[in-house]
C-alpha positions in Angstrom: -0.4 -24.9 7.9 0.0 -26.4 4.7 3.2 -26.2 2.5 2.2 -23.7 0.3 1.1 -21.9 2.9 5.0 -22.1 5.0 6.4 -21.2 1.2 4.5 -17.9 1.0 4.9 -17.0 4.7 8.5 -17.5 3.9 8.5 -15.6 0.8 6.5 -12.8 2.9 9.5 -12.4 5.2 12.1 -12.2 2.6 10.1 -9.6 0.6 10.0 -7.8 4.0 13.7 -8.2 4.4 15.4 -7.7 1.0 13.0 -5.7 -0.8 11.0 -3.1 1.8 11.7 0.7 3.0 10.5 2.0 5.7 7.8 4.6 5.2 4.9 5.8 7.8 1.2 4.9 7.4 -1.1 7.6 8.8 -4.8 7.7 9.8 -6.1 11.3 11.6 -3.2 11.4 14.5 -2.2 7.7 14.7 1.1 6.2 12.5 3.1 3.6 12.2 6.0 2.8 10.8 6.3 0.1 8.6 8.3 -1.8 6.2 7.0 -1.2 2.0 7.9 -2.9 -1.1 6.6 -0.4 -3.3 4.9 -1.4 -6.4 2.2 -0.1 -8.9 -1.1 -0.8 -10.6 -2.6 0.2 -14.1 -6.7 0.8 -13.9 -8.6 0.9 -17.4 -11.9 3.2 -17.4 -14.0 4.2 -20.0 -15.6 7.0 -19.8 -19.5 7.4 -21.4 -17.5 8.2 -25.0 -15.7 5.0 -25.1 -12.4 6.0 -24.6 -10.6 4.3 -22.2 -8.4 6.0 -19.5 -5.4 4.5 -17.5 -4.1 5.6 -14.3 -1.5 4.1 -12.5 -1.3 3.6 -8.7 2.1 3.6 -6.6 1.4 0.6 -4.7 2.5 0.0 -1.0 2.9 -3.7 -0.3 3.0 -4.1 3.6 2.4 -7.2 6.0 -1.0 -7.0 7.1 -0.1 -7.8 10.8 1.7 -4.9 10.8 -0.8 -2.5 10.2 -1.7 -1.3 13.6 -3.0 2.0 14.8 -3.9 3.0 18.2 -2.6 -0.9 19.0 -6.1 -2.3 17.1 -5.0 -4.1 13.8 -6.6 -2.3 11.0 -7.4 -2.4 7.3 -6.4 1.0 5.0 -9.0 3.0 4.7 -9.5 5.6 1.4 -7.8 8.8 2.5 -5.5 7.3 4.8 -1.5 8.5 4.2 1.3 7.0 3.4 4.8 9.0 4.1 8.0 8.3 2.0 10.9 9.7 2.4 13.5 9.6 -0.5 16.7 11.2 0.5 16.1 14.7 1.3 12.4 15.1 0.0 9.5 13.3 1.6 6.4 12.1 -0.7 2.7 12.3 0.8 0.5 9.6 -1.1 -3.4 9.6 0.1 -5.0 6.0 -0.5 -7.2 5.4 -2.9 -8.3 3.8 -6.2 -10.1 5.0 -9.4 -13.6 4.7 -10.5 -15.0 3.1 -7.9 -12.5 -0.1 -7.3 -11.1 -1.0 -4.3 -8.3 1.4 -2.4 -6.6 -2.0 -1.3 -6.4 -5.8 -1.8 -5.1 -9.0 0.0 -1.7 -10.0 -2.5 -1.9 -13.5 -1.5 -4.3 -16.1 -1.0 -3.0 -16.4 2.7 -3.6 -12.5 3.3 -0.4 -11.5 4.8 -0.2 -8.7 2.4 -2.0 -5.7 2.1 -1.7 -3.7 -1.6 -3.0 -0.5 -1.0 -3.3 1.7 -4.0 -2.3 5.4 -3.4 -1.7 8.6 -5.4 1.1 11.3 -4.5 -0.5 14.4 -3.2 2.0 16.1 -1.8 5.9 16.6 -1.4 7.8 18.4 1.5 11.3 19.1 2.5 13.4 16.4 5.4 
């Protein structure tokens, strides 16, 4: 392991530490709970007009090594969910990504971090 590479693993546990929530990752009837910096993502598309069009993603940041369902380590898939709970109201995002790109991405060159893009599709009660 070379120095950069200690610098980010450090910086991965302090991101993990100081700046996560815990939210639940779902795939058919397996979840896990793990630790989320939430972030976002702008896409640009344009359509057959010309016009571009700009979505943004809420962006789950996770540890990779984390990501574990039926104890296999696994990569997000597109239509995988991602529970949040904020206070008294829990969000449902699906993951997934616009036009075509990706639904996730390694955030660092070591890939420790998953960003998975998502989009809210649902809300319920705690």
């Amino acid at each position: 392991m070379d120095l950069l590479e200690l610098g980010a693993a450090w910086l991965e546990d302090q991101r993990t530490r100081h700046l996560s929530r815990m939210v639940a990752y779902l795939r058919g009837n397996d979840s896990v709970n793990v630790a989320a910096t939430i972030g976002r993502t702008e896409f640009e598309q344009a359509d057959e007009y010309g016009v571009v069009h700009r979505t943004e993603s809420r962006d789950f940041l996770i540890t990779a090594a984390d990501l574990v369902l039926a104890d296999k380590p696994v990569l997000p898939q597109a239509g995988d969910r991602i529970r949040e709970t904020d206070g008294d109201q829990i969000f449902l995002y699906e993951v997934m990504a616009p036009g075509g790109e990706p639904p996730w991405r390694y955030s660092d060159p070591y890939r420790r971090t998953l960003r998975i893009h998502t989009k809210h599709v649902d809300m319920e009660r705690a």
